[in-house]
C-alpha positions in Angstrom: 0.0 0.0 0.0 1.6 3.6 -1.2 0.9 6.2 1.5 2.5 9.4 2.6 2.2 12.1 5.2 1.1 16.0 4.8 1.7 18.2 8.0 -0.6 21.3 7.2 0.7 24.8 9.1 2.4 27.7 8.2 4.3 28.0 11.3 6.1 24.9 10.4 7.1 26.5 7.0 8.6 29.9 9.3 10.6 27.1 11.3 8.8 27.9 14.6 8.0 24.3 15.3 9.6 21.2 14.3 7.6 19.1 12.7 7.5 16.0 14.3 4.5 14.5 13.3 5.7 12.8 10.2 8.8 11.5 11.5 6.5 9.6 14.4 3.8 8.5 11.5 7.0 7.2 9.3 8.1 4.9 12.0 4.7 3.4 12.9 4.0 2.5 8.8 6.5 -0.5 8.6 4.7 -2.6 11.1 1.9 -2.8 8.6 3.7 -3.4 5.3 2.4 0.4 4.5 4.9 2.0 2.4 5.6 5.7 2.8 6.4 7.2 -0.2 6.1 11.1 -0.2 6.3 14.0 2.9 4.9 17.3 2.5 4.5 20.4 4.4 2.4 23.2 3.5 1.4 26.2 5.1 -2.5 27.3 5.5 -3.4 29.0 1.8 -6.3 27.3 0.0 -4.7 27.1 -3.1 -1.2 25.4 -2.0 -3.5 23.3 0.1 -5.8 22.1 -2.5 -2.5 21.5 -5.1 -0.8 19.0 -2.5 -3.9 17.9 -1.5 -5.0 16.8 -4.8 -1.5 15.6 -5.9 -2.0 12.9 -2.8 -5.3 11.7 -3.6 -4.2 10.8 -6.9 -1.1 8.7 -6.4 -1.4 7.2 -3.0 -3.7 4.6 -1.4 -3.5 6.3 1.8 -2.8 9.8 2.9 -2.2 10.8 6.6 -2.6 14.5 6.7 -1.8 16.3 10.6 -2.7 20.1 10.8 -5.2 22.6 10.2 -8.2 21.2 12.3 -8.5 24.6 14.6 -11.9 26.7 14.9 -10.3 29.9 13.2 -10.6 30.7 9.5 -7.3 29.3 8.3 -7.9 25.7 9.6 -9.3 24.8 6.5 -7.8 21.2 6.5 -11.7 19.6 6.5 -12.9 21.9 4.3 -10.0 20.2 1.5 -10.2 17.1 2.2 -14.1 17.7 1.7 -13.3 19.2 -1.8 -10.6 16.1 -2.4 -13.0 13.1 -2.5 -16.0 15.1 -3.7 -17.9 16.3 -0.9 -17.7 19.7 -0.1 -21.6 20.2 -0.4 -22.3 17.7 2.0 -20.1 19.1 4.5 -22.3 19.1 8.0 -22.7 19.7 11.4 -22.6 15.7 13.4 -25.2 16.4 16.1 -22.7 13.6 18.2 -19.3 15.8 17.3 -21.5 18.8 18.2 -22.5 17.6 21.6 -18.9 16.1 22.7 -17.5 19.3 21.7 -19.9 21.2 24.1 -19.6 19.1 26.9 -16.0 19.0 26.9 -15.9 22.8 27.0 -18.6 22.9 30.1 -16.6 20.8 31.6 -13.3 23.5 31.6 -15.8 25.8 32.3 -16.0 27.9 29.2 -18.6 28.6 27.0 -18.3 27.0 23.2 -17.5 29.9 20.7 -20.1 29.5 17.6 -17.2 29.5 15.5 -15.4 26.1 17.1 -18.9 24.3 15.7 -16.8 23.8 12.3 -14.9 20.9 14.5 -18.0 19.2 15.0 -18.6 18.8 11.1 -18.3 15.3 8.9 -19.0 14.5 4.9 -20.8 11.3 4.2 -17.1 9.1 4.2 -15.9 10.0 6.9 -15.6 8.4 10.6 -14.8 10.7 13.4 -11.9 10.1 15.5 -12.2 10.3 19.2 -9.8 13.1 20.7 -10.6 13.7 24.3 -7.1 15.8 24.7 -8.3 18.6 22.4 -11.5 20.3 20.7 -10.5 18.5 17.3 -11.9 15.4 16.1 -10.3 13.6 13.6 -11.4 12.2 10.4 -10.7 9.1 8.8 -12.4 8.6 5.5 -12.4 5.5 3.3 -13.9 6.1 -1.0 -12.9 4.7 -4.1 -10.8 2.1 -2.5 -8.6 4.9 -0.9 -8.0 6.2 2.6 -7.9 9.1 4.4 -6.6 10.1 8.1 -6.8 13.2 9.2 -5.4 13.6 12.3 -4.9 17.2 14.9 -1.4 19.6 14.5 -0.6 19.3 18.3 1.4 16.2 18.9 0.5 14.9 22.7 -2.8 14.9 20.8 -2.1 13.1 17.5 0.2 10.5 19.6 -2.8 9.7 21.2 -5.5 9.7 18.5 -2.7 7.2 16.6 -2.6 5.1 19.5 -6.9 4.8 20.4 -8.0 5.5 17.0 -5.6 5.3 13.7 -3.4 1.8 14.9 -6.7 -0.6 14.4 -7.8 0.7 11.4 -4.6 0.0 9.9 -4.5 -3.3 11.4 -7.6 -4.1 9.1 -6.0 -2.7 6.2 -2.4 -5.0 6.8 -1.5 -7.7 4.5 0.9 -8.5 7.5 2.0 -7.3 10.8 5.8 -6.4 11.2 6.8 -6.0 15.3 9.9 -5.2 16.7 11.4 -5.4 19.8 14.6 -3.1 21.0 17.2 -4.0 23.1 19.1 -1.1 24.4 22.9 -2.0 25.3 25.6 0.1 27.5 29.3 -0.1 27.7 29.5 -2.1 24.0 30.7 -0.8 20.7 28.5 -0.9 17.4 31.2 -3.4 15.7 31.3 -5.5 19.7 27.4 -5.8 19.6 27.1 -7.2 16.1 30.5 -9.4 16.5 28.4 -10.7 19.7 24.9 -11.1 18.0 26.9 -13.3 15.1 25.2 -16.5 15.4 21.6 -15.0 15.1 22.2 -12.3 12.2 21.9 -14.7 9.6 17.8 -15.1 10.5 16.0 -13.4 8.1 12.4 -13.7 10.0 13.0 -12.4 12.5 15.8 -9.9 11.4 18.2 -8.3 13.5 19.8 -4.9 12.9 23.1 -3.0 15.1 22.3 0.6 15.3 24.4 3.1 17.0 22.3 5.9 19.4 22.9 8.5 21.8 22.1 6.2 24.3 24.0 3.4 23.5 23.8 0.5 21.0 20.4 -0.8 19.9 19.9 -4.1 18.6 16.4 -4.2 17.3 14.6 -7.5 16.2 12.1 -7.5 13.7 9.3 -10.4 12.7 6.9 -10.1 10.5 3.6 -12.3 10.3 0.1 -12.4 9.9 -1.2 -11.7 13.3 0.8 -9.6 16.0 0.8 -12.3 17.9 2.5 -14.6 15.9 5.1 -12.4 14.9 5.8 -12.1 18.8 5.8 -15.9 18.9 8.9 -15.3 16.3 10.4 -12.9 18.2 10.4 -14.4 21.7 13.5 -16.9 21.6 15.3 -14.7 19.5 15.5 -12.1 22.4 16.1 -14.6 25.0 19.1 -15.6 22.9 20.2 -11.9 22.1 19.3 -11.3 26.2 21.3 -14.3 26.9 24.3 -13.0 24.5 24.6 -9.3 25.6 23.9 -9.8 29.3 24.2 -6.9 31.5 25.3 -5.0 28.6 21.2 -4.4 28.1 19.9 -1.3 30.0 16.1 -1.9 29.0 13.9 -2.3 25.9 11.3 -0.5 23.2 10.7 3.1 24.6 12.6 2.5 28.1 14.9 5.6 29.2 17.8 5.4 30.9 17.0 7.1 33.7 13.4 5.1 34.6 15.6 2.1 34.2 18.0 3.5 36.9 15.0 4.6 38.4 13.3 1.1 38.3 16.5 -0.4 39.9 16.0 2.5 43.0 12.9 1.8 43.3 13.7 -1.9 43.6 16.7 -1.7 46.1 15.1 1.0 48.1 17.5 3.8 47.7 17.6 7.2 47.9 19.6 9.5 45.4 20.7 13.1 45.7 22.3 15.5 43.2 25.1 17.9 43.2 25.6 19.3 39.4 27.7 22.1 38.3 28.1 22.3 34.0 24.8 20.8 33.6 22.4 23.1 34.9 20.0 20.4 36.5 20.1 18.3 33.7 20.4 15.1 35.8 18.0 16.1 37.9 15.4 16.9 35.2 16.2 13.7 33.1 14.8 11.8 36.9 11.9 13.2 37.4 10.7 13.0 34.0 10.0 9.3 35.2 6.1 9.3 36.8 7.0 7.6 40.4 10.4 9.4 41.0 9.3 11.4 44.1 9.9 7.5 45.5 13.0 7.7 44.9 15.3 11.1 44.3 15.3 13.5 47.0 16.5 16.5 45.3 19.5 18.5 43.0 21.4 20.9 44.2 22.5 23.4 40.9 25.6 25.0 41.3 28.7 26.9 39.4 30.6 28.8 41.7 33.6 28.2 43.7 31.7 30.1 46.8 28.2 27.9 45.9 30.3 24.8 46.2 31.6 25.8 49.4 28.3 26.9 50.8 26.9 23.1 50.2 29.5 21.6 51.9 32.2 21.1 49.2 35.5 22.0 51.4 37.6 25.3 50.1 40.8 23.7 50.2 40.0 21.1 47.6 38.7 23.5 45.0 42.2 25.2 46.0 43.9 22.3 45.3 42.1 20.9 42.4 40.1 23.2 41.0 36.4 23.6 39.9 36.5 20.7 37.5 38.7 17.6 38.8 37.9 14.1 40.0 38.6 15.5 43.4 35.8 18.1 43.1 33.0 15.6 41.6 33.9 13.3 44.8 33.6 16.0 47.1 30.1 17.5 45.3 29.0 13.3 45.7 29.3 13.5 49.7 27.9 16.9 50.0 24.8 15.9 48.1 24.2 13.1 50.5 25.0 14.7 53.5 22.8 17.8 52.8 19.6 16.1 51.3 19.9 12.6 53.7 19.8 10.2 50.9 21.8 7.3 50.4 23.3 8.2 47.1 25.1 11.3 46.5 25.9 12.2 42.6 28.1 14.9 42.1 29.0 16.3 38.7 31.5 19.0 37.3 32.4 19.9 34.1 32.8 22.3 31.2 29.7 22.2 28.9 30.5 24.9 27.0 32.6 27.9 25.7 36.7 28.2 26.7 39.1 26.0 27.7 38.8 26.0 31.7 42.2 25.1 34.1 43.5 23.4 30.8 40.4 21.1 30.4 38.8 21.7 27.1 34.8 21.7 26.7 33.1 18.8 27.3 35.5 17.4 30.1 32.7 15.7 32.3 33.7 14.3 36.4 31.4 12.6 37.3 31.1 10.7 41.1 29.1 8.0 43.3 29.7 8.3 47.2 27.1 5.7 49.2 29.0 6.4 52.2 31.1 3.7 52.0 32.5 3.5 48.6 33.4 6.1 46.2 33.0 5.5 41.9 34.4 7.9 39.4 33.7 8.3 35.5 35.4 10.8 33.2 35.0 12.0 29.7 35.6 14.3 27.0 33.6 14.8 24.3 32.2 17.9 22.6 29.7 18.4 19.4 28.0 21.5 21.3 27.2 22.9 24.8 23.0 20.8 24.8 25.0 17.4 23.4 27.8 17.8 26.1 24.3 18.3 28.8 22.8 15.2 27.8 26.1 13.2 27.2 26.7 14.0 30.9 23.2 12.5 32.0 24.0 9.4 30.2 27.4 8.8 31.5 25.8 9.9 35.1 22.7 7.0 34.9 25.2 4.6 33.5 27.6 5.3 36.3 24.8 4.7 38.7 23.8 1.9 36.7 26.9 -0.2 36.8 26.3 0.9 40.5 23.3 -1.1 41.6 23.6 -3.9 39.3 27.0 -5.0 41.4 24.9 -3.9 44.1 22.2 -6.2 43.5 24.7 -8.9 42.7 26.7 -8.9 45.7 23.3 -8.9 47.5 22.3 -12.2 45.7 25.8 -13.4 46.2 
């Protein structure tokens, strides 16, 4: 099946928002078998709308189209599609749509603008699509053996409209369902991983492919069949011998983060963690509690970049003397500090140059990074610059991993 994606909006022609609706929709298609052929973008102007509009509807089986579902007069997204597949004259008010859209409104407590009852309208092919995180139904619309799936611009919306709405349609319309599982890796090289994964590359169903990521190595399995659960079935020994191969190289799966992996392994052992950063700006701290639960676990970052700051949170003057701001011997001392200050059992302390000049003869990107439990102290060090934001997130990486490597010989020596 041909298909491709149109992501309606001038704002994302002025650059003002990255347009990450198609790159989602292009790597949900290949589960199905649905070939994506063609992006677009267009910006809201009736004419350029109805010339790429057109263009899709007559060379693609299926066109996925994000954008332009608003109340005001540039959403004009329905009223195309309408004049696409023949219908503009039938264009009405669904006395359903109209009644959902009301009641979510009384329900914030406003009163429906006359001019939002354009949401509520259908034409004769097509299906609403439920989206109870905005005003904007979607459409999906099946005629002349061709599809249809209009979905809203905002993405925590269209994510979840894909999810409740879009993914069993296109179930119906797969020849054969293609799943994938991911197995994220940590402390391996792209050329270790694949050397390692030998034996079971030569499988053709299910494949395996070696990707390199920000986070590490990625081995993702693929199997394609003609139910999801049988491709699963495929898949299922496969991992248990990649699981079995990699070991504790693997950090977690699919969509798993780092840090809610760490976080899963806190959780688990019943520790605490505390946060002393310097270079990163909270980083670390913000990468934790973007896990839901982490309250459980992390008590709390202390930001800081100044000698003085360092010293008023405990970090003793005559180190940063000897050493400096950004030294081993500075990280270590930021690591006891966090834990004595906020009580936890883990203190992280992190020091660094993210950015800019050369600082006491450390280039930027020179990352310290330190573990204190009280008892035993572990130290990892980098350098590595593409950019102040990449040095950031490198640092959080290297930070979960240290913690990481952590608890796992933790949790070993307590089965031991």
């Amino acid at each position: 099946m041909r298909s491709e994606v149109i992501s309606v909006g001038t704002e994302i022609l002025l650059g003002e928002i990255t347009d990450t609706n198609a790159s989602f929709i292009a790597s949900q298609l290949p589960q199905f078998g649905i070939d994506l052929l063609y992006v677009s973008q267009v910006g809201d102007n009736p004419d350029r709308l109805r010339e790429v509009f057109a263009r899709a509807w007559g060379r693609s089986d299926l066109v996925f189209i994000t954008g332009g579902l608003g109340p005001t007069q540039d959403d004009i997204t329905r009223e195309t599609v309408a004049w696409m597949v023949g219908e503009a004259d039938q264009m009405a008010v669904d006395a359903e749509q109209e009644r959902i859209l009301r009641a979510m409104m009384e329900r914030g407590g406003r009163r429906m603008p006359e001019q939002n009852i354009k949401q509520a309208m259908l034409i004769p092919s097509a299906q609403p699509l439920a989206n109870p995180r905005g005003t904007a139904p979607g459409w999906w619309v099946e005629k002349d053996g061709k599809y249809v799936c209009v979905m809203p611009g905002p993405p925590q919306e269209m994510t979840r409209m894909w999810e409740h709405e879009v993914l069993s349609r296109l179930e119906k319309l797969a020849d054969g369902i293609l799943v994938s599982r991911t197995l994220k890796t940590t402390g391996l090289g792209e050329s270790t991983v694949d050397e390692m994964l030998a034996p079971l590359l030569s499988s053709t169903n299910p494949s395996i492919g070696i990707y390199f990521r920000s986070d590490g190595v990625h081995a993702r399995i693929s199997a394609k069949a003609a139910t999801r659960e049988e491709a699963w079935r495929l898949i299922h020994p496969v991992e248990d011998d990649a699981r079995r191969i990699l070991g504790q190289a693997v950090w977690g799966s699919d969509d798993e983060t780092i840090t809610g992996a760490v976080g899963r392994m806190l959780r688990d052992q019943r520790l605490t963690l505390a946060v002393m950063e310097s270079a990163t700006g909270g980083a670390v701290g913000s990468a934790v509690t973007d896990i839901a639960g982490s309250s459980d676990y992390f008590v709390g970052s202390l930001v800081t970049y100044s000698g003085q700051s360092k010293v008023d949170l405990g970090v003793q003057p005559e180190i940063l003397a000897m050493h400096g701001l950004v030294s081993q011997q500075t990280a270590e001392a930021m690591a006891r500090a966090a834990r004595e200050r906020l009580h936890a059992d883990l203190g992280l302390g992190i020091t660094g140059i993210a950015g800019g000049d050369e600082l006491e003869g450390q280039p930027p990107g020179t990352m310290h990074i330190a573990l204190w439990d009280g008892d035993e102290m572990r130290y990892s060090h980098s350098r590595y610059y593409q950019g102040r934001a990449v040095a950031k997130s490198r640092a959080v990486l290297q930070a979960m991993s240290l913690l990481r490597e952590y608890l796992m010989a933790r949790a070993a020596n307590a089965e031991g």
